[in-house]
Each structure stands twice: as C-alpha cells, then as structure tokens.
N, C-alpha and C positions, 0 to 999 in steps of 0.2 A: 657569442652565439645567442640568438634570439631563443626564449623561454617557448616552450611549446605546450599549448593546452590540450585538451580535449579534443578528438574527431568526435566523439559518440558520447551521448548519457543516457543511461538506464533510467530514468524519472519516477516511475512506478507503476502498479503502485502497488503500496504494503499489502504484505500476506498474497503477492500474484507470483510467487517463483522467482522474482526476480536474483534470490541471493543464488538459485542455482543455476540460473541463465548468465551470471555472473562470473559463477565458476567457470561454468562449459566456454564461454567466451576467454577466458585467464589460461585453457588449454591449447588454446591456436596459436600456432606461433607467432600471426601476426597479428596480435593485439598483445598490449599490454594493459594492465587493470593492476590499482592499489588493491589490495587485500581488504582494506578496510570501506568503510561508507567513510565518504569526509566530512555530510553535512555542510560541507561550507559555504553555500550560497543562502542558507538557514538565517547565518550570522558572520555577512562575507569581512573579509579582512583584505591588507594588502595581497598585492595579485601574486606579488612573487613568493609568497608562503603556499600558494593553490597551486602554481606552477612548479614550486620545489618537490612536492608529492610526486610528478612524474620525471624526473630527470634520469630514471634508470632505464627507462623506454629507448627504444633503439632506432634509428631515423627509417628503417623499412616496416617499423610497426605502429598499425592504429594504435592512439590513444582513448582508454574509454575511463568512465567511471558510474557506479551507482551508488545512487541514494536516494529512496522510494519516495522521499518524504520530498521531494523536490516538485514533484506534481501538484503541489498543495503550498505553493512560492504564491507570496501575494505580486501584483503587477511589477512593482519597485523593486522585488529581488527579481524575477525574470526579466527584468529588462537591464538589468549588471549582466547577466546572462549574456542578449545579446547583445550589450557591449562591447564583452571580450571575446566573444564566440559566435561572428553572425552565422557563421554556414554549417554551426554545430548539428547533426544527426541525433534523434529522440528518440526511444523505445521508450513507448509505454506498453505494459502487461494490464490488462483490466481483467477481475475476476466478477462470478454475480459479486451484487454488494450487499446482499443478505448475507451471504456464506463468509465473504469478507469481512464484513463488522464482527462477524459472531467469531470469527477466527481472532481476531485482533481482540477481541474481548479475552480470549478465553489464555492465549499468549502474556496479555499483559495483566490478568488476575495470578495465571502461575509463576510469573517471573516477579510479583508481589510477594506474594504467599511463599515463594522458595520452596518447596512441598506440590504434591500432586494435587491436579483439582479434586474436589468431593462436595457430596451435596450441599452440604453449610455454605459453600461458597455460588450457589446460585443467585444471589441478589448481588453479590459483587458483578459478578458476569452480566446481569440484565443492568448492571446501572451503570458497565463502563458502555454497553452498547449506546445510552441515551448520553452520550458523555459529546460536548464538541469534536472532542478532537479526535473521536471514533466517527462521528458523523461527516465530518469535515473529507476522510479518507475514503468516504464509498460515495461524495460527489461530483462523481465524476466529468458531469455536463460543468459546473462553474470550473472546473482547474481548469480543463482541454478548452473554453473558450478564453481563458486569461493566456494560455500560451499561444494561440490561436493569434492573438492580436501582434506578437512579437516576429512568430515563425510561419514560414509556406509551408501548405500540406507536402509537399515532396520531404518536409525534411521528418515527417513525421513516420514513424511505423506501430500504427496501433493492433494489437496481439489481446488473444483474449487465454486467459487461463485454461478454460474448457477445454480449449483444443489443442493446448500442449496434452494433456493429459487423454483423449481422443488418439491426436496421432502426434507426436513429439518430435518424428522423424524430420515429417515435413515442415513443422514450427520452426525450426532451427534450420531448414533450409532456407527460410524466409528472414531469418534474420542474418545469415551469411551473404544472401541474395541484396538486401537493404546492405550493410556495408560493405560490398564488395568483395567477399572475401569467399577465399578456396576452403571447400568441402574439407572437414576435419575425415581420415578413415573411419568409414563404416563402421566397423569393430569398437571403436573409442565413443561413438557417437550412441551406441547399444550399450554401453558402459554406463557412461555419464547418464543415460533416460532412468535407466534402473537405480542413480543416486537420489535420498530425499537430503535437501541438506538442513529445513528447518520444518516439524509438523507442529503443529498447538496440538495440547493435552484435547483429549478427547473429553465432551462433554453435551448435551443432548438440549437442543433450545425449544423451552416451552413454545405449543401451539401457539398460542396469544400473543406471543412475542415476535414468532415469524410473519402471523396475520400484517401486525402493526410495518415492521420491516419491510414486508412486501408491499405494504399498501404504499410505504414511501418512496420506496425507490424504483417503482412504476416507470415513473417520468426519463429515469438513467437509462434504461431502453425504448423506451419510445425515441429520445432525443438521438440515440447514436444509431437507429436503425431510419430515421430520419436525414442522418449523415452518411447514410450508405453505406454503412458494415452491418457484416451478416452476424448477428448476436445472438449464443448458443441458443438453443432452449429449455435450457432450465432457469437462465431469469428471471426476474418477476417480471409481472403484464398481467393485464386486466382477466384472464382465466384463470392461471394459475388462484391471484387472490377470491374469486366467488367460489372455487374450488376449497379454499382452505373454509370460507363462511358454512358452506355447507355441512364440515366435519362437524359443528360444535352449535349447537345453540344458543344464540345469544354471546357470541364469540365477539363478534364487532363494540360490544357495550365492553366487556368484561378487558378489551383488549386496549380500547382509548382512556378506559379509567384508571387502569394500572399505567398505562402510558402516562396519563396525568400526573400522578404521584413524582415517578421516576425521575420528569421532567423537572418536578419543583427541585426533589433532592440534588438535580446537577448543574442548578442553575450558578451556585458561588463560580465551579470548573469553566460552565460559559462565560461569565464575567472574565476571569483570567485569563482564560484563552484567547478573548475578543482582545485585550486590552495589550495582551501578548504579541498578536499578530497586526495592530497599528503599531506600537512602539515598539520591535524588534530589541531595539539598545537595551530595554530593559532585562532581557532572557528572562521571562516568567516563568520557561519553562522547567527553569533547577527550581524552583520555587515548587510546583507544583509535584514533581517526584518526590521532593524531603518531604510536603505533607503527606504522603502517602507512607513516609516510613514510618508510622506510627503502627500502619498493620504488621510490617515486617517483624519489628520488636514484640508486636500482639504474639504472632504465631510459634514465634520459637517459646514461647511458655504452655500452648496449647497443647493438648493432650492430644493422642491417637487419631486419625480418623476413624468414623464410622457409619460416614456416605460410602 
C-alpha cells in the first residue's frame, strides 16, 4: 500500500491561531491531523518517517498537518516540499506583525523565565522583538514570495487573524470551503470559537517601541494589499505611524536610538541564525535554546516578583 501524505498544511504563521484552527479542524470527521507540530521539513529526513506520522488516517479522510514555522522554509526546504507534495493545499493565518512580534516576544521570554512576566523583564521582551528570528516571523512579504515561486495561488488560502476574531463563524466557513469539506454542526462550531487554546502573558509594549515596529512593517501591507487582500485596519500604514509621532515629542529620535543599541546587543543571535538557515545540517538552533538556559538557572534562585 502506497504511503500517503498530506492534502493540506497549516504553514503559519506563529502566534495567528493556528494551534486552534488545528484543533477545530482535528474535530471533523474528515480530516485527520497529528496532535503534534512535526517540524519536519525544518530538518527533513527519510520520507517514510513523515509518512509513518499519518498511517492512522482513514482512506475517506483529508490529511493535514501544522507547523507555523514552515512559512519561514528557505527555497531548498520548500521545494522537498513540492517534491513530494505537488497539489498540496496551504493555509496561512497572517496576524498585524506589530501585535505578532510582540506576542512571540512575550510567549518566549515566559516560557524562558518559567514564572509570570513582570517589570524586570521588560528588556528581555524589547530585545527578543529585535532578535532575527522574531523578525524573520512578522516578514511576511519574503516567506509568501519564496512559496509563491514553488505553488499556484489556487493552492493557497490566505486568512488574516483579525477577522477570525471579527467574525470566526465565517473564517472557518472559508476554510472548510478551501478544502472541500462539510459544515461541522453549528453548536460545535460556537463551542470550539469560545476555546482559547494558547494566549501569551499579558504585558504592555512601550510607545517607542510600537513607533519603531510600525514604522517597519509598513511595507507588510502595502505589499499584500497590493496582492489584492483586504488587510484589517489596525495594521500598521503610513497614518496609523504619524499618528503615533504626534503622541510624544521627539519620539522618532528616542525611538531609532534605543533601536540602535538593541540591534547591536542581538547581532551574535543574527549571526547564528544566518548561519543556521544556510547550513540547516548544522541545527544551530539547540544551540541557541541551551544558551539561553543560563536565564532559566538565573531565575529559580531569584526572589519574589515586584513588577
């Protein structure tokens, strides 16, 4: 019996819902989905290890899988991709990428820290935002034209967080409508809106820091509203940031100069990551977590909060 892959992948991207779009799709009957993210086109291996993941799927049921970090494949792993999956089906989720970075910041300073966020930890959170592989996740325009070169837009279904959270109903009608698939009951479907399955610790991003964020990722909608999606508006775009210069005076200095500092301190992480994502074989990336457990050891001896 010939090994069967994927109909569909969830790609991403991080902090857009997708763990719970995952879910809601793991309750249809016709789909089946691993429980877990497999990462495996990250660090692809033999086929029939990727294809042993689904061999419990049922021959009347889609195959899907997610894993966010897949949207952010250099050309060489998206084209193993279509490989072995030319007619594969894409879901990406895009969120702004102000609100994305800052979320993914604040996610992976408390899952450092093991403990809730608090004030102390505010320079952790503005310097994993300047950090590649924070940035790398809210570029949206480079990932979507590297898959762009591999796959036709029919295969693609691009979703924007906002409007899960707008009207969810209809979100989810659109992605049962993309793969073909029969309406879950109403009542399940009013269920599963009301589940959150992953929020980040709540934490509050200085002005100067949105400025900077906004001023960068400008270009993320212009570029996809240029592509003919309609992107919320709370975005950033050319008003929203004169709007933020006005709050503060002298905002725009205060905000490229802290930006300067942050940038030197994350440049060793740029290194590694660069050198990471040409040479895959070497996985930099266990590298780069164990140095980080140096904070983990910090904090279990630290005292109380009193942020």
């Amino acid at each position: 019996m010939q090994e069967r892959l994927p109909d569909f992948l969830i790609i991403g991207a991080q902090k857009s819902a997708t763990t719970w779009l995952a879910q809601l799709l793991r309750r249809h009957p016709g789909v089946y989905m691993p429980e877990r993210e497999l990462h495996f086109f990250n660090h692809p291996g033999p086929l029939a290890r990727y294809a042993a993941a689904f061999r419990k799927a049922r021959v009347d049921q889609l195959i899907g899988e997610k894993t966010p970090d897949y949207l952010h494949l250099t050309a060489r792993q998206i084209a193993r991709i279509k490989q072995w999956m030319p007619l594969v089906r894409l879901i990406v989720v895009l969120r702004d990428p102000v609100a994305r970075s800052w979320s993914q910041a604040r996610m992976e300073v408390a899952a450092v820290n093991r403990r809730p966020l608090a004030r102390r930890d505010r320079f952790w959170l503005i310097w994993h935002v300047h950090l590649l592989r924070n940035r790398l996740r809210s570029d949206y325009r480079r990932a979507l034209r590297r898959w762009q070169q591999f796959f036709s837009p029919e295969q693609f279904l691009i979703l924007f967080y906002e409007d899960l959270q707008h009207d969810p109903l209809s979100f989810i009608r659109r992605v049962f409508d993309f793969l073909g698939l029969a309406p879950l009951p109403e009542e399940t479907l009013r269920t599963l809106v009301a589940q959150r399955v992953w929020e980040s610790p709540e934490a509050d991003m200085p002005r100067w820091l949105r400025y900077v964020l906004t001023h960068r990722y400008c270009s993320q909608t212009r570029w996809l509203v240029q592509q003919g999606y309609r992107v919320p508006a709370s975005w950033p775009d050319e008003q929203l940031l004169q709007q933020l210069r006005r709050t503060e005076h002298g905002l725009p200095l205060k905000a490229w100069v802290l930006t300067g500092i942050f940038t030197l301190l994350s440049l060793p992480e740029h290194l590694l990551v660069y050198i990471g994502r040409r040479f895959p074989v070497l996985r930099l990336y266990r590298l780069y977590d164990r140095l980080q457990s140096w904070r983990t050891r910090r904090d279990k001896h630290a005292g109380p909060s009193t942020g």
